[in-house]
N, C-alpha and C positions, 0 to 999 in steps of 0.2 A: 489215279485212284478213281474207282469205280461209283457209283452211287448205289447203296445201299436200298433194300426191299425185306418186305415182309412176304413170307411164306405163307398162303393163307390157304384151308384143304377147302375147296367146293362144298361140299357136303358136311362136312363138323362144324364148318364155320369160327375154326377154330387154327391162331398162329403155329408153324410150328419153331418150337425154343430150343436151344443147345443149355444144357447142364451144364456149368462151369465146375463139378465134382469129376463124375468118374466118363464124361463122352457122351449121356444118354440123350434122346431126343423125346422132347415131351409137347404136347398138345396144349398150348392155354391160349387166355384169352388175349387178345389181341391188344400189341402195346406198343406204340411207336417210339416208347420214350424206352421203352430196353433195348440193351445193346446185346443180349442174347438173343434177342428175333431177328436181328439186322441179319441180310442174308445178300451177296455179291458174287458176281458173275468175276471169276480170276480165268480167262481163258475158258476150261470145259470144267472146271471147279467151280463148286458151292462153297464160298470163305462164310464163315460166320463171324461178326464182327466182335462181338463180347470175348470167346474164347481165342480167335484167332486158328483154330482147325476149320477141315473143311469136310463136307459129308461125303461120308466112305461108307463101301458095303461092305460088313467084316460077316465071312461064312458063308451059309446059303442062303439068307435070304435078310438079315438082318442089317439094317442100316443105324450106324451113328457117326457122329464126330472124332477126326483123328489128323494123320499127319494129312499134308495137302500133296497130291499128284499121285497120293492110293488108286483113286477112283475120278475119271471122268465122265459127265451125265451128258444125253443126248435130248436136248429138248424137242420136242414136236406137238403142235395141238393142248399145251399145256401140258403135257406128259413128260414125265422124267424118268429114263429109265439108264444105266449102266452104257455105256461104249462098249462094244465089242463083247456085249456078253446078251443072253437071251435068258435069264432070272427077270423079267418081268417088269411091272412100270410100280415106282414109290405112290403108297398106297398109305391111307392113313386107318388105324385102328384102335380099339381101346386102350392096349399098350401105349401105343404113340404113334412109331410110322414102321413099315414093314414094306419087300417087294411081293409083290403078287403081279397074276397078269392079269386082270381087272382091271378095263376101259372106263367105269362108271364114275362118278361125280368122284366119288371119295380117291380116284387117281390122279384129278386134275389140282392143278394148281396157282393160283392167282396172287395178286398184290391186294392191297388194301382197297385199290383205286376200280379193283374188278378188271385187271390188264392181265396177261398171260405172265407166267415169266418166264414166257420163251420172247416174249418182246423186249425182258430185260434184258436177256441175252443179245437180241438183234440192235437195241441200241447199243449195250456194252461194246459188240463188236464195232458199228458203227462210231463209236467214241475214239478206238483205239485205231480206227485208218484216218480222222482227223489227225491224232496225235503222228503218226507217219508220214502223213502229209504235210505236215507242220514243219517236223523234223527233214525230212526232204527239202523243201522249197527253203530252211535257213539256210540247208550244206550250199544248196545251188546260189544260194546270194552272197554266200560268202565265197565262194569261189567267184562271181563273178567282181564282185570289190576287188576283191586279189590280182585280178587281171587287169581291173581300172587303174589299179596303182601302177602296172608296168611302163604305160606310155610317158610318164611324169620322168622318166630318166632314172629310177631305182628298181634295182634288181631285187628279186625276190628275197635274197642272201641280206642283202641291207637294209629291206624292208624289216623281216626278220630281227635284225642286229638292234635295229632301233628299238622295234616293239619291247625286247629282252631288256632294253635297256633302260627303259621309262619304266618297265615293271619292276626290276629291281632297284629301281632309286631311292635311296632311306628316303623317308620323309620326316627326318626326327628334326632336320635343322628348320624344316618349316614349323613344324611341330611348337617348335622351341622361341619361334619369333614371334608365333602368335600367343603364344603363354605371356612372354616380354611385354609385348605388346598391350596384353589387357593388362598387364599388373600398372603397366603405366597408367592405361584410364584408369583403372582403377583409383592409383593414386592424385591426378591431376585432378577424378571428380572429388574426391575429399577437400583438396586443397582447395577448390573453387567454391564448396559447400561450406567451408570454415570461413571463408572470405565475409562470403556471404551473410550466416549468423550474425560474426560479428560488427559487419557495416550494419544489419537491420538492430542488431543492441546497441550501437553510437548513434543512431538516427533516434531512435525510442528516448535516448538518455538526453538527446540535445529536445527534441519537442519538449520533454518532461520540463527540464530547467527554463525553456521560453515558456511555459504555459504558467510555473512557477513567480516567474518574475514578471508576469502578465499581471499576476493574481496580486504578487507588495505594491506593482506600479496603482493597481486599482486603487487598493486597499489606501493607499499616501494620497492621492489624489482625494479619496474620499475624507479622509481626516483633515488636509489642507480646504478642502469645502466646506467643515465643520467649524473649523478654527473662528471664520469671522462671525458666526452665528453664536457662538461660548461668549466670543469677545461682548459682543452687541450686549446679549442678555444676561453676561455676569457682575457686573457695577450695580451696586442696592440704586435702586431709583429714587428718586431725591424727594417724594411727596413720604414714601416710606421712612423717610431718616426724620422727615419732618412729623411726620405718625408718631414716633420712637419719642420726639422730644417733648411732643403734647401731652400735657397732666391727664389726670385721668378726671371724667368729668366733663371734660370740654367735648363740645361739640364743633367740629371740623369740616371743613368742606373742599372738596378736590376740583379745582378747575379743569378746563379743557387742554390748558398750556403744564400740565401736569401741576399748577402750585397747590397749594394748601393754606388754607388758613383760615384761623378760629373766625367761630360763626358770631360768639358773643367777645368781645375782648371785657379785660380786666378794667375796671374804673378803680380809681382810688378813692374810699370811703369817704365820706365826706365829714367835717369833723364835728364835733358835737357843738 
């Protein structure tokens, strides 16, 4: 495949476009992104890329798009004009494009880049003795490998027999072991991913229960610390019972060693 060019006339300044309708060739402005401008060098053919025909002269002097190998163009000096015929050089006009024999700007022809496109042509051709050359120098390598294989002690004939025979080898029974194969991982990761889960859920459930029994151990320990402290300070204390059994009226007094005892005691009256 060729690289693609715009047709552009010296003088209109303007691309020329293939009509994907009825073949017509039209003049507009210049568009790199249409695939009607696109224009390729096929041998001595003008392919246009959007329609896929190539530019033909249908008549005496009329050029449009049609089958391809109608018409081949002679480039020279940016001049396009027929093979083997003497109707004159493609020529652009208000119509579109026409031949005439007319040297002047509106004959010539350029790319977008301001190149001829007879340089496309000379690259295209230049393209296509790479590619023969390319094609040449694989035949020559391959023939020489072929002959490297001879000294090894196999005949061409066996050489052959082998290649036929590694080409035709099902490969369904490999095919088939590597299917087997992953279904196996496949199942072996499940089974090691279920393992998994459930040791991290008995591990979870065993901290839970020690953190749990952490928390009674506390808790018992703290109420067994309490215990002597209830004990201590639940017995009524013996200045208070002695309080309880004091009349009222009297006046009392609490020593240091916790007792109590009336400030005035009772006299018996003395008698008349």
């Amino acid at each position: 495949d060729t690289e693609a060019f715009l047709m552009k006339n010296s003088r209109a300044k303007l691309c020329l476009q293939a009509s994907p309708m009825d073949g017509n060739l039209l003049l507009e402005d210049c568009n790199p992104e249409s695939d009607f401008q696109d224009w390729s060098w096929q041998g001595h053919s003008l392919l246009n890329r959007g329609t896929w025909s190539c530019l033909s002269v249908v008549g005496a002097n009329s050029v449009r798009t049609s089958l391809c190998g109608s018409t081949s163009w002679d480039c020279s000096e940016s001049l396009l004009s027929p093979l083997g015929s003497s109707q004159g050089y493609l020529v652009a006009n208000r119509k579109g494009v026409a031949l005439s024999d007319g040297r002047a700007l509106k004959a010539r022809w350029q790319d977008v880049a301001g190149r001829s496109v007879c340089e496309e042509k000379a690259a295209e051709a230049e393209q296509g003795r790479y590619v023969l050359a390319a094609l040449t120098s694989t035949h020559v390598y391959e023939q020489t490998a072929g002959n490297a294989t001879l000294p090894l002690g196999i005949s061409q004939e066996e050489l052959e027999e082998l290649l036929w025979f590694f080409r035709r080898e099902d490969p369904s029974t490999w095919n088939y072991s590597i299917l087997a194969l992953s279904f196996v991982a496949l199942i072996l990761g499940l089974v090691l991913l279920a393992i998994n889960i459930s040791r991290n859920r008995k591990r979870k459930i065993h901290l839970y229960r020690e953190a749990v029994q952490k928390a009674q151990q506390a808790e018992q320990e703290a109420k067994r610390a309490l215990m002597p402290m209830q004990q201590e300070y639940s017995p009524a204390e013996p200045g208070k019972q002695d309080l309880q059994d004091q009349k009222a009226g009297d006046v009392v007094v609490q020593w240091r060693d916790g007792t109590i005892t009336s400030l005035y005691t009772e006299r018996p009256e003395d008698p008349l």
